[in-house]
ZADOSE-191473 format. One line per 5 residues: number of its first residue (from 1); their letters; for each residue x negated, y, z of N, C-alpha, C. Coordinates in steps of 0.05 Angstrom, whole numbers, always signed. Each point is the difference from the previous one (the first is absolute). Example, Ala and Ser with C-alpha at 12.3 -4.5 7.8 and 13.67 -1.06 7.14 Angstrom:
% residues 2
1) AS) -264:-114:+156:+18:+24:+0:-18:+24:+0; +7:+21:-14:-16:+24:+1:+15:+22:+14
This chain:
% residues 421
1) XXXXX) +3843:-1869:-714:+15:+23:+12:+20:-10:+20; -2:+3:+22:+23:-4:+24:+24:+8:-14; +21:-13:+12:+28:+1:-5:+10:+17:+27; +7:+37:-19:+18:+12:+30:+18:-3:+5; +1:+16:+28:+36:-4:+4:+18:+3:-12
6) XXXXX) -1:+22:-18:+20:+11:-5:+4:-16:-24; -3:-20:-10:-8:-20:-25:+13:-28:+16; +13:+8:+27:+7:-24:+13:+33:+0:-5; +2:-28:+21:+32:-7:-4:+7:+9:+33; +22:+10:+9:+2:+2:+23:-4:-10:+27
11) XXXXX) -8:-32:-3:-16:-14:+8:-22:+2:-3; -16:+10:-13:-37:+0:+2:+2:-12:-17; +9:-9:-18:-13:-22:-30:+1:+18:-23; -13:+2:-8:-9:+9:-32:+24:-6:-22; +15:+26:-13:+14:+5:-15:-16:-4:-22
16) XXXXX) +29:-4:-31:-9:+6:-22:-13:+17:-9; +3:+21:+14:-7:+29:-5:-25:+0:+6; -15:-23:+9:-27:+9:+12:-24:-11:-19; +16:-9:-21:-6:-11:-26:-11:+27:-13; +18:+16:-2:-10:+33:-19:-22:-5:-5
21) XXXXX) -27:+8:+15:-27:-1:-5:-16:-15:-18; +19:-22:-3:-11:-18:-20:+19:-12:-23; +24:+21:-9:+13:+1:-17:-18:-9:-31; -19:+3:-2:-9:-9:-24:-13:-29:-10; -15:-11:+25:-1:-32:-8:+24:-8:+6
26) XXXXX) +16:+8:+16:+31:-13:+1:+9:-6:-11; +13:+25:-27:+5:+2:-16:-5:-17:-16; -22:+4:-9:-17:-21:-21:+5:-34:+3; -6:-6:+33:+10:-31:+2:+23:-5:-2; +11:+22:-1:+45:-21:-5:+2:+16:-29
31) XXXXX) -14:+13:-11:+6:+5:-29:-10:-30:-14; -16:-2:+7:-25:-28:-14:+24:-24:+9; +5:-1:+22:+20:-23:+9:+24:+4:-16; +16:+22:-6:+17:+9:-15:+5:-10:-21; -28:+8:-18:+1:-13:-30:-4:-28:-3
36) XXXXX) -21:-15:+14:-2:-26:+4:+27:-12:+4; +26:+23:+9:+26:-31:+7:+13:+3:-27; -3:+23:-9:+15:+14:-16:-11:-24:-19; -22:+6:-13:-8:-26:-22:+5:-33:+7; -5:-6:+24:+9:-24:+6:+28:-5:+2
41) XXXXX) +13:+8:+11:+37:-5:-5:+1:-3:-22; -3:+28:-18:+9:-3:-30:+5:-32:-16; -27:-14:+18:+1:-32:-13:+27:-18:+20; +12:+8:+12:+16:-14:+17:+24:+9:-17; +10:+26:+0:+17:-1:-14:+6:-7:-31
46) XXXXX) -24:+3:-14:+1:-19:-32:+3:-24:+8; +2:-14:+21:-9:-24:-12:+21:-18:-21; +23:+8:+7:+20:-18:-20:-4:+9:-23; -7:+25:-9:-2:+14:-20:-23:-16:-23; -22:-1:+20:-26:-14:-6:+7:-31:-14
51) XXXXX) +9:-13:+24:+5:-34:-5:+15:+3:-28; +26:+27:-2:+10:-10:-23:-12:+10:-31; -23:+17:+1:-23:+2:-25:-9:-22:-5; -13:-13:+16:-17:-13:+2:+11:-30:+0; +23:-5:+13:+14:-27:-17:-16:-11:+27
56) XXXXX) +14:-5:+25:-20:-14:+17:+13:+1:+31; +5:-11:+24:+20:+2:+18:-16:+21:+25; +7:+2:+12:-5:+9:+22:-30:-7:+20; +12:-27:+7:-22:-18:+3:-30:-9:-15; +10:+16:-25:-27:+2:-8:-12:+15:+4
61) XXXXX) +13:+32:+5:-14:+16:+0:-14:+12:+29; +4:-16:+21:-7:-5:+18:-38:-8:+1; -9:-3:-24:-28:-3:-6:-11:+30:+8; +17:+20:-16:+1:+22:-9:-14:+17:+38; +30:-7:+17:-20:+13:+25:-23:-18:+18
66) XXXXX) +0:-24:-13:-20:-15:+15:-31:+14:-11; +4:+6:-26:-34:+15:-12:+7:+26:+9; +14:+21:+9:-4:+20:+5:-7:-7:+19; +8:-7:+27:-12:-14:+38:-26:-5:-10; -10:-18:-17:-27:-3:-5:-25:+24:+1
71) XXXXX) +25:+18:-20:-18:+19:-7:-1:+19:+26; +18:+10:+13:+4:+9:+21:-28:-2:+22; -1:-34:-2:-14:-19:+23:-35:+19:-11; -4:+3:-21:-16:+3:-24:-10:+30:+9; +18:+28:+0:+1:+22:+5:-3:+0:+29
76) XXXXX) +11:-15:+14:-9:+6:+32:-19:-9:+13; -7:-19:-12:-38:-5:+12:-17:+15:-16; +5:+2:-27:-26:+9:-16:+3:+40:+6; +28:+10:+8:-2:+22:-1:-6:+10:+32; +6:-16:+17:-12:+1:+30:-33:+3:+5
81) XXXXX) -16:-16:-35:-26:+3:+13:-7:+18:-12; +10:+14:-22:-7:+19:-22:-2:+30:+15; +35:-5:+27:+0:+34:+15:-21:-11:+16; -12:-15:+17:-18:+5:+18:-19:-1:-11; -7:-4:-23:-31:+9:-13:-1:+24:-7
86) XXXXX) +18:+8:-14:+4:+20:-24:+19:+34:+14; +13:-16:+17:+12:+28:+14:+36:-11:-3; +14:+9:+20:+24:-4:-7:+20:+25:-24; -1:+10:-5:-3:+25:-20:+7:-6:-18; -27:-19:-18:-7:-5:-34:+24:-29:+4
91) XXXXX) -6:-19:+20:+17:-23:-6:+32:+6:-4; -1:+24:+21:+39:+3:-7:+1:+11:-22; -22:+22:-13:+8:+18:-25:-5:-33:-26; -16:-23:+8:-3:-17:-29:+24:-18:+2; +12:-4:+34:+20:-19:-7:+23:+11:-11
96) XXXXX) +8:+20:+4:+26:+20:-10:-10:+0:-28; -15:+5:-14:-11:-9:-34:+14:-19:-16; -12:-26:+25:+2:-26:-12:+29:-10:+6; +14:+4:+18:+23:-13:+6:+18:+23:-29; -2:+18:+1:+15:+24:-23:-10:-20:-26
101) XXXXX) -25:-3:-8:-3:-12:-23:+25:-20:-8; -15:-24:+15:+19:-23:-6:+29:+6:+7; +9:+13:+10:+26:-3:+1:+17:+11:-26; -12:+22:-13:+9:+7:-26:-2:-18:-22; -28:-16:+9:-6:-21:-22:+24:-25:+11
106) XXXXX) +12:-5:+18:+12:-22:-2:+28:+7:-15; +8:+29:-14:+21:+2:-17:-6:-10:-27; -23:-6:-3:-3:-7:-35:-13:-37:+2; +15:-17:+23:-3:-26:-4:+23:-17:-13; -14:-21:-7:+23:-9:-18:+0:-38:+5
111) XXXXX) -3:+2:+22:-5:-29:+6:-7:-1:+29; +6:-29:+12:-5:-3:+22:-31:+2:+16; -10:-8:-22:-38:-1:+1:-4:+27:+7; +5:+21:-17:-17:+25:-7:+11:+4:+28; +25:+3:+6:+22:+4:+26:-34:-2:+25
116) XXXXX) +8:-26:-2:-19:-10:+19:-24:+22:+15; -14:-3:-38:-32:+12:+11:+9:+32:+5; +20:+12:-4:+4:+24:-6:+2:+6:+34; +20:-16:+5:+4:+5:+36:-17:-8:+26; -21:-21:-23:-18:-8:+23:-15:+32:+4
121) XXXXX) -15:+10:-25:-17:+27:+4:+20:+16:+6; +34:+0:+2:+10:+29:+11:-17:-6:+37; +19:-26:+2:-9:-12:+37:-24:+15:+10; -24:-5:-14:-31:+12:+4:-4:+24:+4; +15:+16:-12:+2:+32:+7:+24:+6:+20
126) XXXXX) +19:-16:+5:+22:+7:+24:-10:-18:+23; -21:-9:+2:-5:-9:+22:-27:+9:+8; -17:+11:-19:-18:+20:+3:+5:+30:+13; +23:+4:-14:+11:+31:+11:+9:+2:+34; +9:-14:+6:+18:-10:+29:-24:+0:+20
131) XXXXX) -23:-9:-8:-23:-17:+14:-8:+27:+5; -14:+20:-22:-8:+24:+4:+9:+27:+14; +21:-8:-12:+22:+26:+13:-1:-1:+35; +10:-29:+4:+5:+3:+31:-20:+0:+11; -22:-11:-2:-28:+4:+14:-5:+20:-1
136) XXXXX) +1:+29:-28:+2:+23:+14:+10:+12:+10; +30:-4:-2:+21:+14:+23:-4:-3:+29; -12:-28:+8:+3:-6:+26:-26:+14:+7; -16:-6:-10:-39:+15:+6:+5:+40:-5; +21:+6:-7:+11:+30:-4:+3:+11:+21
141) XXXXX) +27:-17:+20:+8:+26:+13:+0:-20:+32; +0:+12:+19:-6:-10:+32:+24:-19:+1; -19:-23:+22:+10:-15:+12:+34:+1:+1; +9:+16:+32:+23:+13:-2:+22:-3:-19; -6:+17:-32:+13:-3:-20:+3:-28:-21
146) XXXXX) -17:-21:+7:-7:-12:-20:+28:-21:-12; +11:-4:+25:+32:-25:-6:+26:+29:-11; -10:+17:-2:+20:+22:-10:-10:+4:-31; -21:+4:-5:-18:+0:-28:+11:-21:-14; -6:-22:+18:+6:-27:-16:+30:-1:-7
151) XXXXX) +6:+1:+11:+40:+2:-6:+7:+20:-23; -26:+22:+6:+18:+27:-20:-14:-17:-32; -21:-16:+2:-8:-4:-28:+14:-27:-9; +8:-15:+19:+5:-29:-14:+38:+9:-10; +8:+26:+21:+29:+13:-22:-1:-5:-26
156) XXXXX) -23:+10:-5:-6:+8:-31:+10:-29:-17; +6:-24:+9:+8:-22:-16:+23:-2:+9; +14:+11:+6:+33:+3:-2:+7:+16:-10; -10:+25:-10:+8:+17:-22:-14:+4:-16; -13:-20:-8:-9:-15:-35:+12:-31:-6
161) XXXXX) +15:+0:+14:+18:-24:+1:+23:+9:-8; +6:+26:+18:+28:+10:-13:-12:+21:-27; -5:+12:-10:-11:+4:-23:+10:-13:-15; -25:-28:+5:+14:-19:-29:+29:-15:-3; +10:+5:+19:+25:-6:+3:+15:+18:-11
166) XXXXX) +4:+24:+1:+10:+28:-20:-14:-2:-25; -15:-12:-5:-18:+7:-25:+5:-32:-24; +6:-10:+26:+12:-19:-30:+26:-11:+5; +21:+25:+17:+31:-3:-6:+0:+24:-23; -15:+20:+4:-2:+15:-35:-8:-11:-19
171) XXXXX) -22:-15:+2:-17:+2:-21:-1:-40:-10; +7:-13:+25:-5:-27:-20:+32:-2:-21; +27:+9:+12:+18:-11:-30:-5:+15:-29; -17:+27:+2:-4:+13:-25:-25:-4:-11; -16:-4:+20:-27:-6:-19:-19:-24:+3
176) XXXXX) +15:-20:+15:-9:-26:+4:-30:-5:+23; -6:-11:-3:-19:-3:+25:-29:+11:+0; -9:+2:-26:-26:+8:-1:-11:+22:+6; +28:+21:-7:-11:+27:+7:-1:+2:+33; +13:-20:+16:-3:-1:+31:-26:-4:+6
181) XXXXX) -21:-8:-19:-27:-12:+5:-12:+24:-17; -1:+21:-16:-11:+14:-6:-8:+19:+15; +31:+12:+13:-7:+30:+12:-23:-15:+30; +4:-26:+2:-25:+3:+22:-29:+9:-10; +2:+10:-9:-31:+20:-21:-3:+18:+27
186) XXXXX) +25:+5:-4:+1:+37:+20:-17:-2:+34; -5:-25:+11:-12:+13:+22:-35:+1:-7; -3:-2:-31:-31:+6:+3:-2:+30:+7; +19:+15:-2:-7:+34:+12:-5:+10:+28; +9:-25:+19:-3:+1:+25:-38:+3:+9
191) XXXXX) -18:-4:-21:-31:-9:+3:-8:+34:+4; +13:+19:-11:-6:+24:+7:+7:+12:+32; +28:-4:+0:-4:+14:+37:-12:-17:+9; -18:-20:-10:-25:-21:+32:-13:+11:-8; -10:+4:-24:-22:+13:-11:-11:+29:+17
196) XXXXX) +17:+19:-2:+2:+33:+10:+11:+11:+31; +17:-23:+0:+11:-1:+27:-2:-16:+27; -11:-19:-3:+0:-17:+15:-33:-7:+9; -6:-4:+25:-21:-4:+15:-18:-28:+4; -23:-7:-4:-2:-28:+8:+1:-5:+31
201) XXXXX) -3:-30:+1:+7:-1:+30:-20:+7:+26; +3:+19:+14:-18:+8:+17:-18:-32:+11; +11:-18:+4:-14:-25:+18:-12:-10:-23; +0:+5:-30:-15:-18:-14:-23:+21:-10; +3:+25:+12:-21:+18:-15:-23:-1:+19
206) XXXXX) +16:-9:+33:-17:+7:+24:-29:-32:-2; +24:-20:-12:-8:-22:+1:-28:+1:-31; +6:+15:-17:-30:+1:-15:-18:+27:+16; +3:+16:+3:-12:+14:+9:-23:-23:+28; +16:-21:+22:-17:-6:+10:-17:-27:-15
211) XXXXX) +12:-12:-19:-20:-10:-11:-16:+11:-13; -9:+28:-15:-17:+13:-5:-20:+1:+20; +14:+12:+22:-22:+3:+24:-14:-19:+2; +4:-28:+6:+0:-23:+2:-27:-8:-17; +5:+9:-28:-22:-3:-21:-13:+8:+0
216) XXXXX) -10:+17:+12:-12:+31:+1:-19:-9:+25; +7:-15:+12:-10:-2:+26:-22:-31:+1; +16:-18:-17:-11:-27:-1:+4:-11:-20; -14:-22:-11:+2:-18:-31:+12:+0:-9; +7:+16:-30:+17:-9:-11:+15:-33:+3
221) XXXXX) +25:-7:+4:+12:-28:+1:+10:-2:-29; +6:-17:-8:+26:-17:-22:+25:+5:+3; +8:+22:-17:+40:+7:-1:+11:-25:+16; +11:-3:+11:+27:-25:+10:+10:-7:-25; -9:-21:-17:+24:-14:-12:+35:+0:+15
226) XXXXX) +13:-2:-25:+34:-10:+14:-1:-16:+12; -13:-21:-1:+16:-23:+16:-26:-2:+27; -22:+19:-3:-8:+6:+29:+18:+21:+22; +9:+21:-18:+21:+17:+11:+25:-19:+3; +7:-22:-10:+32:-8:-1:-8:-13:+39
231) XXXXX) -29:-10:-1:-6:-21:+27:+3:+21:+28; -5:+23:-2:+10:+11:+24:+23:+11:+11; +22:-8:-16:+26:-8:+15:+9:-20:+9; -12:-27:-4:+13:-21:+5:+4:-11:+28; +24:+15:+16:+3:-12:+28:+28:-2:-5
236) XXXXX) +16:+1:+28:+25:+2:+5:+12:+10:-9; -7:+30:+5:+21:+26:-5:-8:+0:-35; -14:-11:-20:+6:+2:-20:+19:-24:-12; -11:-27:+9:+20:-21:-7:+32:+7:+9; -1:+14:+23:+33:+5:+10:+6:+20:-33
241) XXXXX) -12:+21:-9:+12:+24:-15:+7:-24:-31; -23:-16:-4:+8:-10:-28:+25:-21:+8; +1:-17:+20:+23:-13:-10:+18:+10:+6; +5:+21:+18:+29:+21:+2:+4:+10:-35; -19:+9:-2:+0:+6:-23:+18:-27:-26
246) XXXXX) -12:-7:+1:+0:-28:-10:+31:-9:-6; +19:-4:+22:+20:-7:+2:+25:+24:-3; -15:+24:+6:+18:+21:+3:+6:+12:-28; -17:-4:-13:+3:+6:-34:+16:-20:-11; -12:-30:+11:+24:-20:-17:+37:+4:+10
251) XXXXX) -8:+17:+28:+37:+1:+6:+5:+16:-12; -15:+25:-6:+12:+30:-16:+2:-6:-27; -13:-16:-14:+4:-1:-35:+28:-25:+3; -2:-21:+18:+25:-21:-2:+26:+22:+3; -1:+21:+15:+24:+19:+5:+8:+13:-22
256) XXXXX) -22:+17:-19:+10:+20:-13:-15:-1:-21; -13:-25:-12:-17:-2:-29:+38:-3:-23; +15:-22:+19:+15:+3:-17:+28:+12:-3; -3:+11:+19:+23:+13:+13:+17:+16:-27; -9:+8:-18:+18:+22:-26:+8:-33:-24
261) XXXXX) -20:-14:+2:+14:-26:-19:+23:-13:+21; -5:-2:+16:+29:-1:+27:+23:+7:-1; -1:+27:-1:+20:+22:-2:+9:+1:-37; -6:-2:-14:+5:-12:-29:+13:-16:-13; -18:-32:+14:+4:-19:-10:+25:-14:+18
266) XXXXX) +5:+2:+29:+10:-19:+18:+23:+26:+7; -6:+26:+1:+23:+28:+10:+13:+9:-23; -22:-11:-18:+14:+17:-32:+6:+21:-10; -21:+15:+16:-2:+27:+2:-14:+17:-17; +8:+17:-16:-10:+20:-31:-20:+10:+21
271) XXXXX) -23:+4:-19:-29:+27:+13:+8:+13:+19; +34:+20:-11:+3:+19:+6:+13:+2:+38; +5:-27:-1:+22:-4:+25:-27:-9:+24; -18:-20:-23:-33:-5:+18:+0:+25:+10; -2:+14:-2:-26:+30:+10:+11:+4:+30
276) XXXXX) +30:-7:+4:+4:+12:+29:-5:-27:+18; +5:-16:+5:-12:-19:+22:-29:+4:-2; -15:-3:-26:-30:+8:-10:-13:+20:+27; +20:+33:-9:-4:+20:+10:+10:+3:+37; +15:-20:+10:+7:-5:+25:-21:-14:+17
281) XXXXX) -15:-11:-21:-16:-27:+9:-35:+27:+10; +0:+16:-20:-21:+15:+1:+2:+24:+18; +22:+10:+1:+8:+19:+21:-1:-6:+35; +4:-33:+3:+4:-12:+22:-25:-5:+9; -17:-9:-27:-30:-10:+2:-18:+34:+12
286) XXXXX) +11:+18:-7:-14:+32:+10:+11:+7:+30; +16:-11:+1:+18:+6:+24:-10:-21:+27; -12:-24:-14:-17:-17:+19:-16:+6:+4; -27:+10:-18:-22:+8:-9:-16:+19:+27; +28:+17:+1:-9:+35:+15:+5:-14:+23
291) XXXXX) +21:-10:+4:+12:-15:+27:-28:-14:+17; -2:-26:-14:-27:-16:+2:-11:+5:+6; -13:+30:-10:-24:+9:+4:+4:+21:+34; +22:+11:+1:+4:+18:+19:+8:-21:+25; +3:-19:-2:+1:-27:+18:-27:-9:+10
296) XXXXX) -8:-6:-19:-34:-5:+11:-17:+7:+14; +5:+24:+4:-12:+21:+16:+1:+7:+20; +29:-22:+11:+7:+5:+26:+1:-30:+7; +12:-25:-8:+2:-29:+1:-23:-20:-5; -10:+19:-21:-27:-17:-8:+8:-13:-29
301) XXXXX) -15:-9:-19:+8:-6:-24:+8:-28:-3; -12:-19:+28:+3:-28:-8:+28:-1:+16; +14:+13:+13:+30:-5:+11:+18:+11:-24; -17:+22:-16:+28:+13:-18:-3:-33:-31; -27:-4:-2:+8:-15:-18:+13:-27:-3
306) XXXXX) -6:-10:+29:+15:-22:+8:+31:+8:-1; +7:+16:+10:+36:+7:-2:+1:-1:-33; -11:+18:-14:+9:-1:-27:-1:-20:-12; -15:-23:-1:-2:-25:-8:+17:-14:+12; +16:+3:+21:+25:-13:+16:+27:+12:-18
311) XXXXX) -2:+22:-4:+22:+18:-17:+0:-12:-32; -13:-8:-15:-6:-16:-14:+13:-26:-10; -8:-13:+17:+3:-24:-1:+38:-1:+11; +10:+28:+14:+27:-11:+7:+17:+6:-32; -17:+29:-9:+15:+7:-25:+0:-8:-16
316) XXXXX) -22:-15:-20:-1:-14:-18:+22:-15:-18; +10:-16:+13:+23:-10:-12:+16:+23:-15; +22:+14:+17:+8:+25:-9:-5:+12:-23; -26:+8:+2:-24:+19:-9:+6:-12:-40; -5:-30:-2:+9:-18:-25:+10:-16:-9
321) XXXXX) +24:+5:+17:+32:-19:-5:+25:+11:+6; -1:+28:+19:+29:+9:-6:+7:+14:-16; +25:-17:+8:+24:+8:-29:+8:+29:+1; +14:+17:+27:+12:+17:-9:-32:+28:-1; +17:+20:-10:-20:+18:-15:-11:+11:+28
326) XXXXX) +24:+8:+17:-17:+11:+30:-15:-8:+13; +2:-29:-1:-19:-14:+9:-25:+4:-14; -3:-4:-23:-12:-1:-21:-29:+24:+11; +22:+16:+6:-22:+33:-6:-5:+6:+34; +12:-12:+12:-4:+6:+36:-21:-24:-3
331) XXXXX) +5:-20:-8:-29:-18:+8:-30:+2:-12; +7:+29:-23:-25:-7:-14:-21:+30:+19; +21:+14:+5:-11:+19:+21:-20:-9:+24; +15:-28:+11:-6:+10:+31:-22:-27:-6; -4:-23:-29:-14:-14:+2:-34:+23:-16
336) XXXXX) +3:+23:-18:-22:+11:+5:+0:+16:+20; +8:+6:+13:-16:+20:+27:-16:-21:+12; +10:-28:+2:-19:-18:+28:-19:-17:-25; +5:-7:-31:-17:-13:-5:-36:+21:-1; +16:+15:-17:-16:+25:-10:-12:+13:+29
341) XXXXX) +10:-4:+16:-2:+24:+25:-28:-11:+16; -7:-28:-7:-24:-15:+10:-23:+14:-16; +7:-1:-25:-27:+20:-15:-12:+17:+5; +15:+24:+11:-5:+28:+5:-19:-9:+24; -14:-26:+12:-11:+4:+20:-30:-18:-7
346) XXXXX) +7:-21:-31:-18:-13:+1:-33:+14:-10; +5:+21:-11:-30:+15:+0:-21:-5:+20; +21:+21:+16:-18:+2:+40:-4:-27:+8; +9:-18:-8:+9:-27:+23:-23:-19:-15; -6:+12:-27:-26:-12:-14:-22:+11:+3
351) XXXXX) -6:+19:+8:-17:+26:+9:-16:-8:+18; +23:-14:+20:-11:+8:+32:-19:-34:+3; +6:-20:-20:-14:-27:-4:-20:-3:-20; -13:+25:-4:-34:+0:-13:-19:+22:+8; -27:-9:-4:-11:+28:+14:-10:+21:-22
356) XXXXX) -3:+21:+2:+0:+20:-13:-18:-17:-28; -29:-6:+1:-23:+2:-23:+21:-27:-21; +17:-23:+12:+12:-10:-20:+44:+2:+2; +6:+20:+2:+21:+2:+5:+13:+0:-22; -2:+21:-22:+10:+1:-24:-2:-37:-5
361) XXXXX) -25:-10:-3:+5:-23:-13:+17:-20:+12; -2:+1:+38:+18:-19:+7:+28:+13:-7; +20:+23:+1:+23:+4:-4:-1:-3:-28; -9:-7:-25:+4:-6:-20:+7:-40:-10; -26:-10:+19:-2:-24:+7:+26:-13:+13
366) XXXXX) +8:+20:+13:+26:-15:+9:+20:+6:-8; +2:+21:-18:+24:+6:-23:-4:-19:-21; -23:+0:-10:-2:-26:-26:+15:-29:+12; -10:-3:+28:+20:-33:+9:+23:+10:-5; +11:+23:+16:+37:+9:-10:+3:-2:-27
371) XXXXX) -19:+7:-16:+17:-7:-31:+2:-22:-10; -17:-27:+16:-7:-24:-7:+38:-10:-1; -3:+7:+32:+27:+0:+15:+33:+21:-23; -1:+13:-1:+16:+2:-26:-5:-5:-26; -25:-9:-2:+8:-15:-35:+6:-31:+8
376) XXXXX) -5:-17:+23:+19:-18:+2:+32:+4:-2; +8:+8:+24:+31:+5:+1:+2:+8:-29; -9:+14:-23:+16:+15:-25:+2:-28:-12; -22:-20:+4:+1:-32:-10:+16:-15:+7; -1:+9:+26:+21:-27:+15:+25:+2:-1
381) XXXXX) +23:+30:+5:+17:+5:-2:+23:-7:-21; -11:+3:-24:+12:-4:-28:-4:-33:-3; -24:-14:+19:+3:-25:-12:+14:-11:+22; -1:+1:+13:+15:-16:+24:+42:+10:-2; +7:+22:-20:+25:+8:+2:+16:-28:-13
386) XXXXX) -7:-6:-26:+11:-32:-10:+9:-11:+16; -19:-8:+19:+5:-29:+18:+16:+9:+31; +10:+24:-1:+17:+13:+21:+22:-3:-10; +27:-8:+17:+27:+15:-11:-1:+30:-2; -10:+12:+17:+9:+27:+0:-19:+15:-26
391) XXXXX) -15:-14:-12:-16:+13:-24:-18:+20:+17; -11:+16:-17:-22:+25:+12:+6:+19:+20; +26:+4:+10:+3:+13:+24:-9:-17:+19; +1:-31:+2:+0:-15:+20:-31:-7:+2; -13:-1:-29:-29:-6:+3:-9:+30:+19
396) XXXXX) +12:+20:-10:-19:+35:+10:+1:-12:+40; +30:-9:+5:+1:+0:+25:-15:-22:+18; +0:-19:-16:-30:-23:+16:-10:+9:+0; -16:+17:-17:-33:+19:+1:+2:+16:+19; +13:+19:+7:+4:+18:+10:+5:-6:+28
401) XXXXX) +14:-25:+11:+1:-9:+29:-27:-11:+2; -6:-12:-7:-28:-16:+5:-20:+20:+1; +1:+23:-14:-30:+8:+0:+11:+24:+17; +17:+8:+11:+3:+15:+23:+1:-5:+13; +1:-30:+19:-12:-13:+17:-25:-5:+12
406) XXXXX) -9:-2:-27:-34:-5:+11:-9:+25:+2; +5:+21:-18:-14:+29:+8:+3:+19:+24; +34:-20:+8:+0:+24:+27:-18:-21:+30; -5:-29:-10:-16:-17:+21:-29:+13:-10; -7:+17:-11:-32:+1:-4:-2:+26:+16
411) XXXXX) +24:+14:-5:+0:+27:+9:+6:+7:+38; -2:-33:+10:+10:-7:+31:-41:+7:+13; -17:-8:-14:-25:-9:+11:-11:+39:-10; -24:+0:+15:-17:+24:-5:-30:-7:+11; -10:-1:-16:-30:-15:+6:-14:+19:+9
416) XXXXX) -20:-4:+15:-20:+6:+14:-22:+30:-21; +3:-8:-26:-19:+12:-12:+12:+33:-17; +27:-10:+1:+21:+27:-1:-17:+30:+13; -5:+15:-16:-20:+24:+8:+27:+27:-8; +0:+24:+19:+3:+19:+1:-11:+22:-20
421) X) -7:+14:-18:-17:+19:-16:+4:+25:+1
C-alpha cells in the first residue's frame, strides 16, 4: 500500500501516523519485544539477589548470560529457518511460548546448573521471537515506513525494561526474586491477538504461492535444507550485518547487563531509588528510538548511527561513575536515547542485507552472532573487573569503548550487495 500524503511529515517523509494501517503487526512486534525485555531484565536486576541464594559471586554468574547468548545464537538461526519454511506467523506465535515457558521456569531453580540450562532454553525462544517478529514487521508494511516500524517496535524494549524496573522496586523487597520470574508466564496471552489479529507476511505468502507455480509447472526439486538456504547470503552486505551485529551487542550488554548491580553495589542504591535512573535510562532510550528513526529518513541510517555511537562512547564514563545524583539521572537519559536509539534502526538496516527467499534466516543469523557478542561481554565484564582498579564500572567501560569503535568503523563501508525491498 503506498504511503499518502496526508500520512506525511511536512517535508514529504512519512509520519508515525502513516503506521495506522498496520497497527496490528505493529503492535504485536513491540508487544513480543516488550515482554522479551521485560523477562530478560528481570535477570539483571536479581542478580545480587541470585548470587546471594545461591552462595556464589557475581563472576560466576556470568556463565548464566553466556548460555542464554548461546541460546539466543540457537533461536535465531534455527527460528530464521523455521519462519521461512513454515511462515512468519507460527514462528512468532511458538517463540512467544517458549521464551514465556522458561522464563517462569527459571523462578523454581536452585543452583547455578539448573540456572544455566534454564536460561540457555529461555535465550532460544527470545531470540526466536525477535527473528520472527521483525521479518514480519518489515515484509508488513512499505518501504517508506519501514525505519519508522522498526523504531516503533524495538521501543517495545525500553518499556519492558522499565516494567521490570517498577516491578521489582515493588515486588523484589517483599517477595524476593522468584516471583519476578514467575509473572513472566503472562506474555503467553499475547499468542491470541497473532492468532485473530494479525496477518502473515504478504512477501512470504507471495513467495509460496510462486513456488507452487513453480511446481506446478516443473519437477518437483528437494526442500532447501538450512544450511543450503544459510549459502545464499553469503556476500558483503551479509558479513557487514553479522559483525555489526556482532560487536554492537557486545557494546550494549558491556553498558547495561550490569548496570542495576552498579547502581547497588558501587551507588548503594535500595530497588527503590534503582527504578529512577533505571526509568531515565528507558525514557531516553524511547526518546532516541522515535528520534533515530525520524532521522533516518531524512540523513540516512548509517550517519544517524554513527553519531549515536560517537554519543556513547563520550557518555559512558558518566553514565557508571558519577557521583552526584544529577549527573547520575542526566547521564542515564541522554546515554539511552543514543545507545538504544541505534536499535530502532537495526531491523531495516538487517532487512535491506538479505534477499527476500533467505531473509528471515539471514536477520536471525546475524542476531545469533550479536548474542555470541553479548554472552561474551556478560563473561568478560565481571571477570576482567578484579584486575581493574576501578572494579566493574571500569571493566563495563573498556567494553563499551572498544566495541563502539569497531561498530561505528563497520557502519563507515556499504557494500555493493546492500538491496533496497
Amino acid at each position: 500500500m503506498p504511503v499518502s500524503a496526508s500520512s506525511s511529515s511536512p517535508g514529504g517523509r512519512p509520519g508515525f501516523s502513516a503506521l495506522l494501517p498496520y497497527w496490528q503487526v505493529t503492535l504485536a512486534a513491540f508487544s513480543g519485544w516488550f515482554l522479551d525485555a521485560f523477562d530478560q531484565t528481570t535477570l539483571m536486576f536479581t542478580l545480587p539477589d541470585i548470587a546471594r541464594d545461591f552462595g556464589c559471586t557475581l563472576a560466576a554468574l556470568g556463565s548464566v548470560f553466556l548460555a542464554q547468548a548461546l541460546g539466543r545464537a540457537v533461536g535465531n538461526t534455527g527460528w530464521g529457518w523455521l519462519s521461512d519454511r513454515f511462515g512468519r506467523k507460527p514462528a512468532f506465535t511458538l517463540g512467544i511460548l517458549f521464551f514465556a515457558l522458561f522464563a517462569a521456569l527459571t523462578g523454581t531453580t536452585h543452583s547455578i546448573t539448573t540456572l544455566v540450562i534454564t536460561q540457555f532454553l529461555f535465550g532460544i525462544g527470545f531470540g526466536g521471537e525477535w527473528t520472527a517478529s521483525a521479518t514480519l514487521l518489515m515484509e508488513s508494511v512499505p518501504g517508506p515506513l519501514r525505519p519508522l516500524a522498526s523504531a516503533t517496535m524495538m521501543a517495545g524494549y525500553e518499556i519492558g525494561y522499565m516494567a521490570a524496573a517498577g516491578a521489582q522496586a515493588l515486588i523484589l523487597p517483599h517477595h524476593g526474586w522468584r516471583v519476578m520470574f514467575f509473572i513472566g508466564l503472562l506474555p503467553a496471552l499475547l499468542i491470541f491477538f497473532i492468532r485473530f489479529r494479525v496477518k502473515e507476511s504478504p512477501l512470504w505468502l507471495a513467495a509460496q504461492e510462486e513456488k507452487k507455480r513453480q511446481h506446478d509447472q516443473a519437477p518437483a526439486e528437494p526442500a532447501a535444507s538450512f544450511w543450503q538456504t544459510a549459502r545464499q547470503f553469503w556476500n558483503g552486505a551479509a558479513f557487514q550485518a553479522i559483525a555489526f551485529m556482532c560487536f554492537l551487542e557486545f557494546q550494549k550488554a558491556a553498558l547495561y547487563t550490569f548496570y542495576p548491580a552498579i547502581l547497588r553495589d558501587n551507588h548503594h542504591l535500595s530497588p527503590q531509588l534503582i527504578f529512577w535512573p533505571v526509568a531515565l535510562y528507558c525514557l531516553g532510550s524511547l526518546a532516541g528510538k522515535i528520534l533515530c528513526g525520524a532521522l533516518a529518513t531524512r540523513f540516512g541510517e548509517g550517519l544517524v548511527m554513527r553519531v549515536a555511537l560517537g554519543a556513547v562512547m563520550l557518555l559512558i564514563i558518566p553514565f557508571l561513575t558519577a557521583g552526584p545524583w544529577a549527573i547520575l539521572l542526566a547521564s542515564a537519559f541522554f546515554i539511552g536515547a543514543s545507545a538504544s536509539g541505534i536499535y530502532a534502526l537495526v531491523p531495516h538496516y538487517l532487512s535491506q542485507r538479505f534477499p527476500d527467499a533467505g531473509r528471515s534466516a539471514g536477520m536471525g543469523t546475524s542476531y545469533a552472532v550479536g548474542s555470541l557478542g553479548q554472552g561474551v561481554a556478560g563473561r568478560l565484564v565481571p571477570s576482567l573487573a578484579p584486575l581493574l582498579a576501578g572494579g566493574l564500572p571500569a571493566a563495563a567501560i573498556l567494553c563499551v569503548l572498544s566495541g563502539s569503535f569497531i561498530s561505528l568503523g563497520i557502519t563507515v563501508f556499504r557494500p555493493k550487495d546492500v538491496q533496497d525491498f
